[in-house]
N, C-alpha and C positions, 0 to 999 in steps of 0.2 A: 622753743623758748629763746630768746633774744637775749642777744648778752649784755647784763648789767655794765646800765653805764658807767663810765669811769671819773671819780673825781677830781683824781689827780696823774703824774704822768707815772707815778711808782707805782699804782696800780696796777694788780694783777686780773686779766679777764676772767670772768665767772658766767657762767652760764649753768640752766639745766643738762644739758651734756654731760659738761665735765662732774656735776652731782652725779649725774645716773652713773658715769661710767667707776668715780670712786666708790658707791654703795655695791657695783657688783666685781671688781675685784678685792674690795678688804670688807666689804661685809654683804655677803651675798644672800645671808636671811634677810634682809631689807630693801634687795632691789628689784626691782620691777615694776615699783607701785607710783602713781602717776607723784613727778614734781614740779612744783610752783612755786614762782620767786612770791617771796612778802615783799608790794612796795614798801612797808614804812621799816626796812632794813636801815640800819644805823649808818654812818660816815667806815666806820673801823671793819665792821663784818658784811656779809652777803649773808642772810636768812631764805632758807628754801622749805617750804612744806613737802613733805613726803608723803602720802598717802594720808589717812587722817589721823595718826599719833604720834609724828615725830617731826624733827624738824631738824636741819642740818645748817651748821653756823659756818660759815669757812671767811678769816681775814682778809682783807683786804693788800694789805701789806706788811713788808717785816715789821713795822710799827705796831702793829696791830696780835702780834704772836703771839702767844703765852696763856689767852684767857681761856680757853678748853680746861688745859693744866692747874689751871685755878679754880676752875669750878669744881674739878675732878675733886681736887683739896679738902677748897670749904665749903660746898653748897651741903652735901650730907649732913654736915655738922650745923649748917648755920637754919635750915628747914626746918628741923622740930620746936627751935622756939620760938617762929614765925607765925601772925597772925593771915598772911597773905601768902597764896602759891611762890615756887622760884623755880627758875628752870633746875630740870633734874638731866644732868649728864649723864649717857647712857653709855657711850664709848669714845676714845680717841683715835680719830682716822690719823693715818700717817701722809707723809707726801707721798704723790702718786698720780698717776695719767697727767703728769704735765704741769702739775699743780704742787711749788716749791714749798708749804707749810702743812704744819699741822690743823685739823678741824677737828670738828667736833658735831655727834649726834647726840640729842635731847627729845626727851620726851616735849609733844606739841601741847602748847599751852592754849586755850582759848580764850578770848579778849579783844578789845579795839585799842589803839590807843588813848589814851585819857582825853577828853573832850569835855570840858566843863557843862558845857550845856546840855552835855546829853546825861544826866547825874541824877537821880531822883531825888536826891535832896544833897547838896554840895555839903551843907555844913557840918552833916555824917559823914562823910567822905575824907573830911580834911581831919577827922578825929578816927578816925580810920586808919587814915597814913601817920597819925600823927603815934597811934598805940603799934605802927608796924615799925616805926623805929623808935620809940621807945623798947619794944622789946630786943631791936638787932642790937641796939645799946648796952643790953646786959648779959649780950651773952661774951664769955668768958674770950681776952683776947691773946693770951697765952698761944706765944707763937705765928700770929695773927700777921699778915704781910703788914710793910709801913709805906706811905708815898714814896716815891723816888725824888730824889732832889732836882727840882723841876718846880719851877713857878707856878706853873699849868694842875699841880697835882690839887687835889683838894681835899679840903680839911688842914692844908698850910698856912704859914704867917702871909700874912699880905703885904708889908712890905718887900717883899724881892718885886713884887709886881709894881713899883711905885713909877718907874722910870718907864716902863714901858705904858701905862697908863698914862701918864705926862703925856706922854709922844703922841699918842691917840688922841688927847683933846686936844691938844695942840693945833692937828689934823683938822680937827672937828669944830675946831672955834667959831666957826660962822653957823651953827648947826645946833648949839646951845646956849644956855646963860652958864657961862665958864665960871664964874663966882662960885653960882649955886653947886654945880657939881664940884669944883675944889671942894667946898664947904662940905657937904657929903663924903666925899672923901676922904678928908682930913679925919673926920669924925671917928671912921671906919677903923683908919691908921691910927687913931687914939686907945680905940678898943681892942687891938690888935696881940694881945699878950693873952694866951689860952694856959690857965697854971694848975686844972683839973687831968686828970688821968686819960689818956689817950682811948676811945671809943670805937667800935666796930663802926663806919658808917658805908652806907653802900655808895657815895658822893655822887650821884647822875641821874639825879630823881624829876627826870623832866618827864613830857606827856608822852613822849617815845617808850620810855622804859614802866612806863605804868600803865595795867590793863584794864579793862572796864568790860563786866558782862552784867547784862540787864541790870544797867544804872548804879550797879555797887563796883568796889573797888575788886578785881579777880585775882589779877600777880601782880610782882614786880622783877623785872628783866634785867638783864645785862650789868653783870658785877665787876665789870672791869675795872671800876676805880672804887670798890668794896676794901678797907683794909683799915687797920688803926689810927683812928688820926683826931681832931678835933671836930667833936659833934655840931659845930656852925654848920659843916657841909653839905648837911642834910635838911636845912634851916632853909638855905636857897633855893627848896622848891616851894617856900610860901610866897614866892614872887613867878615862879616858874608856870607854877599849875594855878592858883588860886586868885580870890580877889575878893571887897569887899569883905561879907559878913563871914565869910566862910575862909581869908587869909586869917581871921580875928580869930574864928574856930578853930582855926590849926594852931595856931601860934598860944592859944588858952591851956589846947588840949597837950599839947606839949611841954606846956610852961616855960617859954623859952625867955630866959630872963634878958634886961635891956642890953648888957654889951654883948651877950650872945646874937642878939638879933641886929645889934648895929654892923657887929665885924661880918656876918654873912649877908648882908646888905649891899657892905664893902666888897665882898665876893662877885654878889652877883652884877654887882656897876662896874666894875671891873672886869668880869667876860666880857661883856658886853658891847662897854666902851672901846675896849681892845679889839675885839671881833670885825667892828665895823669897816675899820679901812683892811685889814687882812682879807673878809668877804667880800666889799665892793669889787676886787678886781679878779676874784676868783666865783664864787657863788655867788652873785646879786640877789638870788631872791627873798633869802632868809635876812637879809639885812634890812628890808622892809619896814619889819615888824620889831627892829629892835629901837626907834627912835621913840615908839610910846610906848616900848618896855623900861626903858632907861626915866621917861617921865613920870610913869608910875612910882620906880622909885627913888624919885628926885622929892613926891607929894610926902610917900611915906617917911622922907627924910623929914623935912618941912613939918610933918602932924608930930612925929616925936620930939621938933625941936621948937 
């Protein structure tokens, strides 16, 4: 097996090797059995199939540490009042053969990632996700991790991002109607004051982290930014994953009232926005597809106002 590519220069190489060779010094009931990288493995971890029931997660970088230990935490707890599968952590590997961090084995989940078209009827789907956090929302957050102080966390105030958002369009001026998006904007930073009790949200609810097995919704993946914050967070996969009749289905079934849906609106034009010039010189590809994601919701600013 070839070794996963690297994104960045902190990266740590990862390969099937180095899996095989940590399953049979720290857990040696589990080695031998053939492994295979997941292409659609996240930016943060390396995902490796292990024969057909488990699956082995290992970081990327010291960035990336800690979520094994977190799962270890809350997923037991946060599982049974879930409508949808979540990864089930089975054990914490330690470092070893070469490899500076902790990982982590899970039970193997089955599923695609989320592809809209391939959905036997979307607008169940989007009331689907929409009853899977509704429920992560009530369960009890007593003790509950919080964001880190970091602009980047989600389910935070929006203004800390204001300036660096600036700087982005700035960048970008020849690239849109600069008006329309301030106006957007501004909007967003109007609605920006969250004064409701802090909610479980899992924050990373894009098509990576959502599974699909024949046409229904199966799990949801990767809780690294899982943790008490303002329930918008979870709001910005109705721009993420959805569209039309079926963004309308999610957003009903949730009931997501109007500045809750303004200020993660402001969320999601804001990754976004920001994303662009930091991507163009590093990843070009995914940057592609953000100028008529941004449009999309520049319309849905436009239809609410």
């Amino acid at each position: 097996m070839s070794t996963v590519a690297k994104l960045h220069d902190d990266e740590v190489e990862i390969d099937a090797q180095l899996v095989a060779r940590l399953l049979a010094e720290q857990f040696p009931q589990w080695a031998g059995a053939p492994i295979e990288v997941v292409t659609a493995s996240g930016t943060d971890n390396v995902t490796f199939r292990v024969g057909e029931e488990l699956a082995v997660r290992l970081p990327r970088t010291v960035g990336s540490q800690g979520q094994v230990e977190k799962d270890l935490a809350w997923l037991p707890k946060l599982a049974p009042h879930l409508p949808l599968a979540v990864p089930e952590p089975l054990a914490l590997g330690e470092p070893g053969a070469g490899y500076p961090f902790t990982w982590g084995v899970y039970r193997w989940l089955d599923g695609e990632p989320f592809e809209l078209d391939q959905l036997a009827d979307p607008n169940a789907t989007a009331r689907d996700l929409a009853e899977f956090i509704r429920c992560l929302q009530t369960v009890d957050i007593t003790g509950a991790p919080v964001p880190p102080d970091n602009p980047f966390s989600r389910g935070t105030p929006l203004a800390p991002r204001d300036a660096m958002f600036r700087e982005a369009l700035d960048q970008l001026r020849d690239e849109f109607d600069v008006p329309l998006v301030l106006a957007a904007w501004e909007a967003s930073l109007a609605a920006d004051t969250y004064t409701g009790p802090p909610r479980w949200v899992h924050g990373d609810l894009m098509s990576g982290n959502i599974l699909v097995a024949n046409g229904k919704l199966s799990a949801v993946i990767d809780f690294a930014t899982a943790w008490a914050a303002d329930p918008a967070a979870d709001v910005l996969t109705a721009w993420w994953i959805f569209e039309g009749d079926s963004r309308r289905a999610f957003r009903e079934a949730l009931e997501v009232d109007p500045i809750t849906w303004t200020r993660a609106r402001g969320w999601a034009l804001s990754l976004s926005m920001i994303a662009i010039p930091y991507y163009r010189t590093r990843i070009p590809g995914p940057v592609d597809t953000t100028h008529p994601f941004i449009t999309d919701l520049l319309e849905d600013f436009k239809a609410d106002n």
